[in-house]
C-alpha positions as CSV (number, residue, x, y, z in Angstrom):
1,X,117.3,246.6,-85.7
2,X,120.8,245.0,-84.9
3,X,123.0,243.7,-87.8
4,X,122.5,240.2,-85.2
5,X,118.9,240.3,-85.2
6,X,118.5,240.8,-88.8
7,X,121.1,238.3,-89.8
8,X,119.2,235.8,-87.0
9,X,116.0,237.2,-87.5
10,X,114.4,234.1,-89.0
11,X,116.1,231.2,-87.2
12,X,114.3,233.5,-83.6
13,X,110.6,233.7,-85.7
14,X,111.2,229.7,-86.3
15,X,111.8,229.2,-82.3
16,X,109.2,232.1,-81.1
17,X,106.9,229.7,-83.3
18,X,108.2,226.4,-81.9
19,X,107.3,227.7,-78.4
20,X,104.2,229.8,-79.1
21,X,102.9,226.2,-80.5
22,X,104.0,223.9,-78.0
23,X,102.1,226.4,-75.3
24,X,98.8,225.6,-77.4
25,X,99.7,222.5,-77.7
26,X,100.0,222.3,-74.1
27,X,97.4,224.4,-73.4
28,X,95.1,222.0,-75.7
29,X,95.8,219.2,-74.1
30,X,95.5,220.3,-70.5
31,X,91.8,221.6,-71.5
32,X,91.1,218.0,-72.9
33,X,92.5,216.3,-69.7
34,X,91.1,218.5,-67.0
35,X,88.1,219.4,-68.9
36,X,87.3,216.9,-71.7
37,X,88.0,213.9,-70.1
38,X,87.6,214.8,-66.7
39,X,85.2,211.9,-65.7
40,X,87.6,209.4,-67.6
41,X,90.7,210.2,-66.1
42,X,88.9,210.6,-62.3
43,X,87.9,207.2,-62.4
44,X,91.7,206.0,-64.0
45,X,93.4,208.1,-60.8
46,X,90.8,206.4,-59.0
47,X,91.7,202.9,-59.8
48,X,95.2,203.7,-59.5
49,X,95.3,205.1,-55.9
50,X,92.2,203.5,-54.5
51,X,91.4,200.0,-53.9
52,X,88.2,197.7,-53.6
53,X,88.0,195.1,-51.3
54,X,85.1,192.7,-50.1
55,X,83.8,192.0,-46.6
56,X,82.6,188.2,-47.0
57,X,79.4,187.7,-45.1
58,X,78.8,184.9,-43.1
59,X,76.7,182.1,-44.5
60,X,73.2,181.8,-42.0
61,X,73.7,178.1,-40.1
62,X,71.3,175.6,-39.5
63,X,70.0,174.3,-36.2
64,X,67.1,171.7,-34.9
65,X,64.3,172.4,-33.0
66,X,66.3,172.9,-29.5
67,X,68.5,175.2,-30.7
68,X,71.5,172.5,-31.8
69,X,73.7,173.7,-34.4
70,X,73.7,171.3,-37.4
71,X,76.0,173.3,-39.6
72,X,78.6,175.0,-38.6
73,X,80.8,177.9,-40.5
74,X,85.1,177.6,-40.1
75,X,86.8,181.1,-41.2
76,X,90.1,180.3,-43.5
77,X,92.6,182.5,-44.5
78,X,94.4,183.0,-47.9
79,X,97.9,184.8,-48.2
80,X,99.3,185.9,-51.2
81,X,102.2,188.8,-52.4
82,X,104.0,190.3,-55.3
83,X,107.8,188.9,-54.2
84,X,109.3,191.8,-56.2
85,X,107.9,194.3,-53.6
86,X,109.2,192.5,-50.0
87,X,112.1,194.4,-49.1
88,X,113.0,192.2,-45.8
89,X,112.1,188.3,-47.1
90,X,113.7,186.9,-44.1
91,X,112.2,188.5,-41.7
92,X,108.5,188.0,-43.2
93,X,109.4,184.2,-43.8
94,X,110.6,183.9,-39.7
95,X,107.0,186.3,-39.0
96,X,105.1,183.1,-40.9
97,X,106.5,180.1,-39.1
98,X,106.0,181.7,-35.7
99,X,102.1,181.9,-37.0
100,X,102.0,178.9,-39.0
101,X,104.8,176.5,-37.8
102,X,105.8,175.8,-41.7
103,X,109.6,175.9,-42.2
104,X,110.6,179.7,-42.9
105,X,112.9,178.1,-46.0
106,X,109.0,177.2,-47.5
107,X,108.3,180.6,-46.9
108,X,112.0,181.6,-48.5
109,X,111.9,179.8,-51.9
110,X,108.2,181.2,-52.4
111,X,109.1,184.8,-51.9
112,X,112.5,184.5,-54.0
113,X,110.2,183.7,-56.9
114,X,110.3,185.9,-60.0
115,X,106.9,185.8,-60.8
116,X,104.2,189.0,-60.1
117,X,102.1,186.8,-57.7
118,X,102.4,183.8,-55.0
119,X,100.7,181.9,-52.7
120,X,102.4,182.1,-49.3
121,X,99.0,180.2,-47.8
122,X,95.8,178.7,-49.0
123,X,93.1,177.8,-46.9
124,X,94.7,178.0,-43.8
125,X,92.6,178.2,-40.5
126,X,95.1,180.3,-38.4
127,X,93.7,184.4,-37.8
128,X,96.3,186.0,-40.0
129,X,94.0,188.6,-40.4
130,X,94.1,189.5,-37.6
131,X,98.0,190.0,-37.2
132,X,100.1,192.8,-38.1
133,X,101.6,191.2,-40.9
134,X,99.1,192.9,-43.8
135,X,100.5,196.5,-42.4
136,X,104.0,195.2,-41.9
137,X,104.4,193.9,-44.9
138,X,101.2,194.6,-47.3
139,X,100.8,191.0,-47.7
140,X,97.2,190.1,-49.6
141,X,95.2,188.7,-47.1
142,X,91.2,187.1,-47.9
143,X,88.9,185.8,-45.7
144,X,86.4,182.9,-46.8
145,X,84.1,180.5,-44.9
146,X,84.0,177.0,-45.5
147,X,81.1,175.4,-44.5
148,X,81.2,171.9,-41.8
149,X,78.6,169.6,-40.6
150,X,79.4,168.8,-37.3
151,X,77.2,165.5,-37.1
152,X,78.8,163.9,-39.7
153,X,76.0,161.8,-42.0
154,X,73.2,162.8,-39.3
155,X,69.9,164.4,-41.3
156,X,72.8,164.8,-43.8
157,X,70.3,164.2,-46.8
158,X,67.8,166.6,-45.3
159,X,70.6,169.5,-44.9
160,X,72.5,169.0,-48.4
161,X,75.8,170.2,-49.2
162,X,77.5,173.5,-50.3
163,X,79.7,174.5,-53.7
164,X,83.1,176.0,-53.2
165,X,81.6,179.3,-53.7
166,X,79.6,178.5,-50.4
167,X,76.5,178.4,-52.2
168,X,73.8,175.6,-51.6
169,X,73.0,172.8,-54.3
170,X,71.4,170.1,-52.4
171,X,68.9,170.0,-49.5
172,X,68.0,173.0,-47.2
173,X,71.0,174.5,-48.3
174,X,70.1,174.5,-51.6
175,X,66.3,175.2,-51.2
176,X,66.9,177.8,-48.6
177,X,69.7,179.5,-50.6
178,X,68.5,183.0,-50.6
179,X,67.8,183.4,-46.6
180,X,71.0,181.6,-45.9
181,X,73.3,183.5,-48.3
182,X,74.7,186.9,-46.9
183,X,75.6,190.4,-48.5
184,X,79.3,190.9,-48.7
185,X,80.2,194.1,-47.9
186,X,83.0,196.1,-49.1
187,X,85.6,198.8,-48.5
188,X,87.2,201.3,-50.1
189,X,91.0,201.7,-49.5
190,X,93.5,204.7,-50.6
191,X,97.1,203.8,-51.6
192,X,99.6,206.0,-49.0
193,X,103.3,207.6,-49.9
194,X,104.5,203.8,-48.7
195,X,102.4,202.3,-51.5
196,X,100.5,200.5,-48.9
197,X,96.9,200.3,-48.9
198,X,94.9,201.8,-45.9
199,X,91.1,202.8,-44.7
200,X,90.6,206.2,-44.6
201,X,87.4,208.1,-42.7
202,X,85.5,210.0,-45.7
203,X,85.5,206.6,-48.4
204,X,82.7,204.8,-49.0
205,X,82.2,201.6,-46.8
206,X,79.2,199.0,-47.2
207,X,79.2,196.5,-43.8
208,X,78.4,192.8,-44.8
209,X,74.8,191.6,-43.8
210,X,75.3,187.7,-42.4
211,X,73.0,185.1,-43.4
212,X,69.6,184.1,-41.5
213,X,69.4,181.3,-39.8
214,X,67.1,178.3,-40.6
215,X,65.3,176.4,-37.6
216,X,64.0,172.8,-38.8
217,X,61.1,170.8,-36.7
218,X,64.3,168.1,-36.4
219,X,64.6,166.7,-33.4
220,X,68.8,165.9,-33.7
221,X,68.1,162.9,-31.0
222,X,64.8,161.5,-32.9
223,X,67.2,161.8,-35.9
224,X,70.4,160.4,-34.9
225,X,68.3,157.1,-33.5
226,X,65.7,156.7,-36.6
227,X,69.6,156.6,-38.9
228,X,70.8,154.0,-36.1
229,X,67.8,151.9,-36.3
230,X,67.2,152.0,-40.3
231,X,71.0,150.4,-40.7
232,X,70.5,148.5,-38.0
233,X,67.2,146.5,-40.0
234,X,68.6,147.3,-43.2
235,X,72.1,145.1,-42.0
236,X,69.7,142.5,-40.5
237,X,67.3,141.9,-42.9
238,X,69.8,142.2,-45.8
239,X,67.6,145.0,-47.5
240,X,68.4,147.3,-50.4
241,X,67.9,150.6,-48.5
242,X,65.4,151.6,-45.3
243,X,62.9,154.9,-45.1
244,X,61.9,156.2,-42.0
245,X,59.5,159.4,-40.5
246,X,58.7,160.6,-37.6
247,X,56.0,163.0,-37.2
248,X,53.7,165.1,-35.0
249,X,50.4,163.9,-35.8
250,X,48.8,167.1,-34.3
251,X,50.7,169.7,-36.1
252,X,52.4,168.0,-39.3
253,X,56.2,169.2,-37.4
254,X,58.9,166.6,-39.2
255,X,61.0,165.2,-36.3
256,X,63.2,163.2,-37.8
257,X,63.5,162.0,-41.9
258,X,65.8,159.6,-43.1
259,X,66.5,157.1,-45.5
260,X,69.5,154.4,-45.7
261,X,72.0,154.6,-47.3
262,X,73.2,157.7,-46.4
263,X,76.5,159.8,-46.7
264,X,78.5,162.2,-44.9
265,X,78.3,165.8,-46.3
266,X,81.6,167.1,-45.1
267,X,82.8,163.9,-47.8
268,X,79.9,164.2,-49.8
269,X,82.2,163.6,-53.3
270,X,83.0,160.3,-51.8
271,X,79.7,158.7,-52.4
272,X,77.3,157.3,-54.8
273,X,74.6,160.2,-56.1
274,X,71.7,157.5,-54.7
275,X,73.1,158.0,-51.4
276,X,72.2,161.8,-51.5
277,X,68.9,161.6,-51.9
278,X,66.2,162.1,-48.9
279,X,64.2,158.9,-50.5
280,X,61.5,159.4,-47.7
281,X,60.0,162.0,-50.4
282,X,61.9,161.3,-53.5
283,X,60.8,157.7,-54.3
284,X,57.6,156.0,-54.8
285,X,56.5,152.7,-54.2
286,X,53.5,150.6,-54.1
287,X,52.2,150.5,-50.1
288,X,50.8,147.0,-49.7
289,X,49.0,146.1,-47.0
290,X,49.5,149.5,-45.4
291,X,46.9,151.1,-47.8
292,X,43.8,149.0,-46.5
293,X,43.1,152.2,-44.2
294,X,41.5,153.8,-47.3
295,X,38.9,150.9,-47.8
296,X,38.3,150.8,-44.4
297,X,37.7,154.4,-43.5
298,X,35.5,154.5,-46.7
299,X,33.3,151.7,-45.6
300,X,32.6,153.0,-42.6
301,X,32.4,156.8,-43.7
302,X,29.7,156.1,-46.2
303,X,28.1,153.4,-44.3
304,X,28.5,150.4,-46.1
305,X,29.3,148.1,-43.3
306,X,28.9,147.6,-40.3
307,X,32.0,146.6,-37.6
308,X,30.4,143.3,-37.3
309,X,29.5,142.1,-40.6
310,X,31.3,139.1,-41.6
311,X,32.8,138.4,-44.9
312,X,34.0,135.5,-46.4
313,X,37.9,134.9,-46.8
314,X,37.4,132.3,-49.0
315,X,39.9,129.6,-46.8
316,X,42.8,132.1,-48.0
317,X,41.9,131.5,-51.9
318,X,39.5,133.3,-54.5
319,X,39.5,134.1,-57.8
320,X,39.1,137.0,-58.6
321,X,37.9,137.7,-62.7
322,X,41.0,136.4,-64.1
323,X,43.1,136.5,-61.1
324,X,43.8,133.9,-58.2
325,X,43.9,136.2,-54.8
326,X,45.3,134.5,-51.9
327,X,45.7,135.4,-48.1
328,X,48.8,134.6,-45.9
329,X,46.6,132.5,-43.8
330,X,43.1,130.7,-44.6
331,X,40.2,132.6,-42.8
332,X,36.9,131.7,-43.0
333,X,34.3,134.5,-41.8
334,X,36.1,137.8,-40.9
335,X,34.7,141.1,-39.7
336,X,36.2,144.1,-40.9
337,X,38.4,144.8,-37.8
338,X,39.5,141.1,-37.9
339,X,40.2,141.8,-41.7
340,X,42.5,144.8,-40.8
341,X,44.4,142.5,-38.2
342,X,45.3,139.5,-40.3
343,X,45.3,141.8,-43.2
344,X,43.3,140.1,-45.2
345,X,43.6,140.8,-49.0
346,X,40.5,138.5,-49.9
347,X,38.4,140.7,-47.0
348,X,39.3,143.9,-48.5
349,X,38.4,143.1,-52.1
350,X,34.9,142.4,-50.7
351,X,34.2,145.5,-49.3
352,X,36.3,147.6,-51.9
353,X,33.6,146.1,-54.2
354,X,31.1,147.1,-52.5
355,X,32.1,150.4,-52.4
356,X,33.0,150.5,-55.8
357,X,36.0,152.7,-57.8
358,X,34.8,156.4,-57.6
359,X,34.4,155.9,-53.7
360,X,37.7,154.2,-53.2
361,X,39.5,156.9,-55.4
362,X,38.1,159.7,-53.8
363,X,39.0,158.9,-49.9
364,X,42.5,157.7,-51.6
365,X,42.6,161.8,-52.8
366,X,41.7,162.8,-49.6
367,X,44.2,160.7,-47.8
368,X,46.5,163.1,-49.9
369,X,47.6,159.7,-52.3
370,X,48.1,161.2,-55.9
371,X,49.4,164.6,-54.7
372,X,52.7,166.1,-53.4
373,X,52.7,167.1,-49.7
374,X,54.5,169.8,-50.2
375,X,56.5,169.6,-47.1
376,X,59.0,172.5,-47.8
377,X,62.0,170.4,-49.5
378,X,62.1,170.4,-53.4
379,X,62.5,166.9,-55.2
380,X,59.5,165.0,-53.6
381,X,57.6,162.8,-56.0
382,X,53.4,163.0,-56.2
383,X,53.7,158.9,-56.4
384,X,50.7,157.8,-58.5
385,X,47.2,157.3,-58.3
386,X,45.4,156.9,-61.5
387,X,41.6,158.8,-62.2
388,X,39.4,156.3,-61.5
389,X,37.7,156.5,-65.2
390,X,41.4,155.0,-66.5
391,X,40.8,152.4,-63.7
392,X,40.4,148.3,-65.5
393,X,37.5,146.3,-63.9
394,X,40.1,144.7,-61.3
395,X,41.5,147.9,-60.5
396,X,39.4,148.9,-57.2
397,X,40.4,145.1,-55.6
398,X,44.0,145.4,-56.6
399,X,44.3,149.3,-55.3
400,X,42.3,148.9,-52.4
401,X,45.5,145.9,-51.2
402,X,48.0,148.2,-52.7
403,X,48.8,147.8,-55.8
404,X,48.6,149.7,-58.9
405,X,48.9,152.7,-56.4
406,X,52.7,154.5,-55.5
407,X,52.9,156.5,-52.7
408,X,56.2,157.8,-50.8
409,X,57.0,156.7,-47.4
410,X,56.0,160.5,-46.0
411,X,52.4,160.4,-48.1
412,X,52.2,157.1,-45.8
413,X,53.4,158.7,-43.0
414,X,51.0,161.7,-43.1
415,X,48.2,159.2,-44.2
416,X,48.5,157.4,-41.0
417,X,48.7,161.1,-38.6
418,X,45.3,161.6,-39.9
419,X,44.1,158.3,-38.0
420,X,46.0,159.2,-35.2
421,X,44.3,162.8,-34.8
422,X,41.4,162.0,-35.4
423,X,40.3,162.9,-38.8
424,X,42.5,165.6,-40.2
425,X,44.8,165.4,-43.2
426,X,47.5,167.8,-41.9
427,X,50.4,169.6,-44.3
428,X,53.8,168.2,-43.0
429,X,56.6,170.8,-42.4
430,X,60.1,170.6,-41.9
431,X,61.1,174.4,-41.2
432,X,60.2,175.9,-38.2
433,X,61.1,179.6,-38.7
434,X,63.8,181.7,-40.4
435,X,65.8,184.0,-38.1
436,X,67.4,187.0,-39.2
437,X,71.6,188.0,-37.4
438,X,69.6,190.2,-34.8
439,X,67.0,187.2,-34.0
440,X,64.0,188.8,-35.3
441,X,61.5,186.4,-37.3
442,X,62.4,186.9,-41.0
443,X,59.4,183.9,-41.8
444,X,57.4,181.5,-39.8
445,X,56.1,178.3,-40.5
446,X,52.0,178.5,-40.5
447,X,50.7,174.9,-39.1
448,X,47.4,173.9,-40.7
449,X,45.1,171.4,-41.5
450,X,44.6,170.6,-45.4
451,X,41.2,168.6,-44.9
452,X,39.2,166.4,-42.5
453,X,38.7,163.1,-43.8
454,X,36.4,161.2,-41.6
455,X,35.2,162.3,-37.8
456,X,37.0,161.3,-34.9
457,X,34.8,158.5,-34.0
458,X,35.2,157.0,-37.0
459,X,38.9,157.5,-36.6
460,X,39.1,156.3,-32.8
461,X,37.4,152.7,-34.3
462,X,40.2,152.3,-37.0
463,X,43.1,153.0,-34.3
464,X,41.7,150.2,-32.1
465,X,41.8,148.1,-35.4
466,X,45.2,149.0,-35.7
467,X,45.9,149.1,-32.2
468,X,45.0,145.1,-32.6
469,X,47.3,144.4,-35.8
470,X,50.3,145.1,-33.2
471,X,49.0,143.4,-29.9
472,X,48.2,140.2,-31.7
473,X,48.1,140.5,-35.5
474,X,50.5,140.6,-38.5
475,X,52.7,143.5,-36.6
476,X,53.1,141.8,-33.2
477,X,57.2,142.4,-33.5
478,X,56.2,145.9,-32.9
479,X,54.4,145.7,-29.3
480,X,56.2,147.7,-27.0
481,X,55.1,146.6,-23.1
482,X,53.4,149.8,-21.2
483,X,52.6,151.3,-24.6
484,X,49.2,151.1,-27.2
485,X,51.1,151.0,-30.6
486,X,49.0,151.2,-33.7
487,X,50.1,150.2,-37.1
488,X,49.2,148.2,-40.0
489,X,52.5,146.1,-41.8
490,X,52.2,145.9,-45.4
491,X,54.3,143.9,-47.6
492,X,54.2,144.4,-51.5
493,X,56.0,142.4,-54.5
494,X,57.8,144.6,-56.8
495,X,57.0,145.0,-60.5
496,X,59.8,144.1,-62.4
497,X,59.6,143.6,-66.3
498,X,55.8,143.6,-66.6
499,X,55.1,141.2,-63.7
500,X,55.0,141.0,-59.9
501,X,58.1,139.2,-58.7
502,X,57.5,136.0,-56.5
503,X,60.8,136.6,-54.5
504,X,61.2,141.0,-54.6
505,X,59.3,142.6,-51.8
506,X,58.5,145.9,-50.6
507,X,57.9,145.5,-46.2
């Protein structure tokens, strides 16, 4: 042992210790990184050279019965960067303008910004996706859809109206959500010795799934001439608002469904709330004149008349209990045919009574008054039809001319496709099928028959008594030459603060 060493012989323990430790130490805490907290510090290397990105799906559309698109889907294209890492500014900003025609100085102040994050563009339409600018320049590029109805305020109320998020809060969109709405997909992407951000084989990668498509009964033709025509009578008679259906009497199919005032869905923010709403199902009102069907199928159902009886209109005046009833017109003796015709209230109180309450309220259920139809689209009211026990001793006159009774305009609608088929109370539909990307039928719209009412001959007797209110009754402004229309008009006051109004009507 060396003078040197024994003379330095503690301060070389003190350093042979200092290193001897710091190799445990180091030793240690390798063990805890690649051992211990393995899992933990995967996932952080992970996150720090991998990167997640979404595929957006593509929202399913909407089309009418023929296959016309009434929605349609518009791709748009957000760009945004970290100015700090754009080596060449000038050249990306003269890249932009040639895409989007925008001055490249826009482009310039934007990317000479000392913040972490800009927007170059925002919900631009141009394909910059497509173009080489993401590898060039590892710009941030996201694709969205943004959804456009192409005929404006056509069956806009039926279709409703997307969110920014492209997710459905009114109408089919809203109802139909789930089969519309697609699966995004996403991507996994591994950061290379550039710091740019590519696909690499051997990552995991999820493809989108796209929407289904939803095919309505709408006919867009049917549709776009039932709007023109409501504001055309709405503008002409001055009215509050106009309901309209069209319907297949034989299978319950929905052709067209409107109500005015309407809105445009692509503006949808611009109108009132009241204009949203599909009021064909949503609101109820009392049907008149329009509900003697239900008296007059009765009485002949249960054979309590004949179709040449006569009954006494009273010269347009009777009182009935403590009520005076008057007709339009004075009749004298009226079968029930000629009742239906000059729609005589007077006439129908006479048979009602006859028939009594029980029998009037149970052909009203079976007429499908009192109950929703259940046509497909949420919101539609059940209108109101009292049980008959709750029913005052004028009750069975006044329901059997329409009042103290609501119904909506398609419970009226679907009332009268009965008559026309002959006897059967049929479930209206609006949605034809829902059709998967690859066209395969996700679900399909069963067509069926809720109840028969009466029997066809029956039936075929109440359409001529119809057919006769429009070729020379109350409905004559409705005879089309070279074709039998059948209908029954039916006016109604409306109840306002505990009383019928004298000068408010329902037609």
């Amino acid at each position: 042992m060396t003078k040197s060493f024994t003379k330095y012989r503690f301060r070389i323990r003190l350093v042979s210790l200092l290193i001897i430790s710091f190799c445990i130490i180091l030793c240690g805490k390798l063990f805890s990184v690649q051992i211990l907290q393995a899992d933990e510090n995967r996932k952080k290397l992970t996150a720090q050279a991998h990167r997640k990105e979404l595929i957006p799906a593509e929202r399913g559309n909407i089309f009418d019965r023929n296959g016309d698109a009434l929605t349609r889907n518009v791709a748009h294209y957000t760009v945004s960067i970290n100015p700090s890492k754009v080596n060449d500014k000038i050249e990306l900003a003269k890249d932009l303008q040639k895409i989007t025609g925008r001055p490249a100085e826009y482009y310039i102040k934007k990317l000479s910004s000392d913040k972490n994050f800009e927007y170059l563009e925002r919900n631009i339409k141009y394909d910059i996706r497509e173009s080489k600018l993401k590898q060039k320049y590892n710009i941030n590029i996201e694709k969205h859809y943004r959804r456009t109805y192409p005929h404006g305020s056509i069956a806009s109320q039926i279709l409703g109206y997307t969110d920014t998020e492209d997710q459905g809060i009114s109408g089919i969109e809203k109802d139909y959500n789930r089969f519309l709405s697609g699966r995004p997909g996403q991507v996994i992407k591994s950061k290379g010795w550039q710091g740019k951000y590519q696909s690499r084989s051997g990552l995991p990668y999820i493809p989108s799934i796209d929407g289904n498509n939803v095919r309505l009964t709408i006919d867009l033709n049917y549709q776009s001439i039932l709007q023109e025509e409501l504001k055309k009578r709405k503008k002409e008679t001055k009215s509050l608002s106009a309901m309209g259906v069209i319907m297949n009497p034989q299978t319950g199919a929905i052709l067209a469904m409107a109500s005015v005032p309407d809105f445009d869905n692509n503006y949808f923010s611009k109108y009132k709330i009241n204009n949203h709403h599909c009021r064909a199902i949503t609101d109820q009102f009392e049907p008149g004149s329009t509900f003697k069907i239900v008296t007059a199928v009765a009485a002949l159902t249960e054979n309590k008349i004949t179709l040449s009886e006569e009954f006494n209109c009273e010269n347009g005046n009777f009182e009935y209990f403590n009520q005076t009833v008057k007709d339009h017109e004075p009749y004298g003796q009226l079968t029930l045919p000629q009742i239906i015709k000059h729609s005589s209230n007077i006439g129908i109180i006479k048979i009602a009574e006859r028939l009594g309450s029980k029998t009037i309220h149970e052909y009203a259920k079976l007429f499908g008054f009192g109950s929703a139809t259940n046509i497909g689209i949420n919101g539609e009211t059940s209108g109101s039809l009292k049980p008959y026990k709750n029913w005052s001793r004028i009750s069975v006159g006044q329901i059997s001319m329409g009042h103290e009774v609501a119904v909506s305009t398609m419970q009226l609608a679907t009332a009268f496709a009965a008559i026309a088929n002959g006897g059967f109370l049929v479930k209206p539909y609006i949605v034809e099928q829902i059709v998967r990307p690859d066209n395969k039928i996700e679900k399909e719209s069963k067509k069926r028959f809720k109840r028969k009412i009466a029997n066809e001959k029956i039936m075929y007797e109440v359409k001529k008594m119809l057919r006769q209110v429009v070729s020379d009754g109350t409905g004559v402004e409705a005879n089309i030459a070279g074709w039998e229309i059948a209908g029954k008009t039916g006016t109604a006051q409306k109840y306002i603060d505990g009383k019928y109004s004298d000068s408010e009507f329902i037609s």
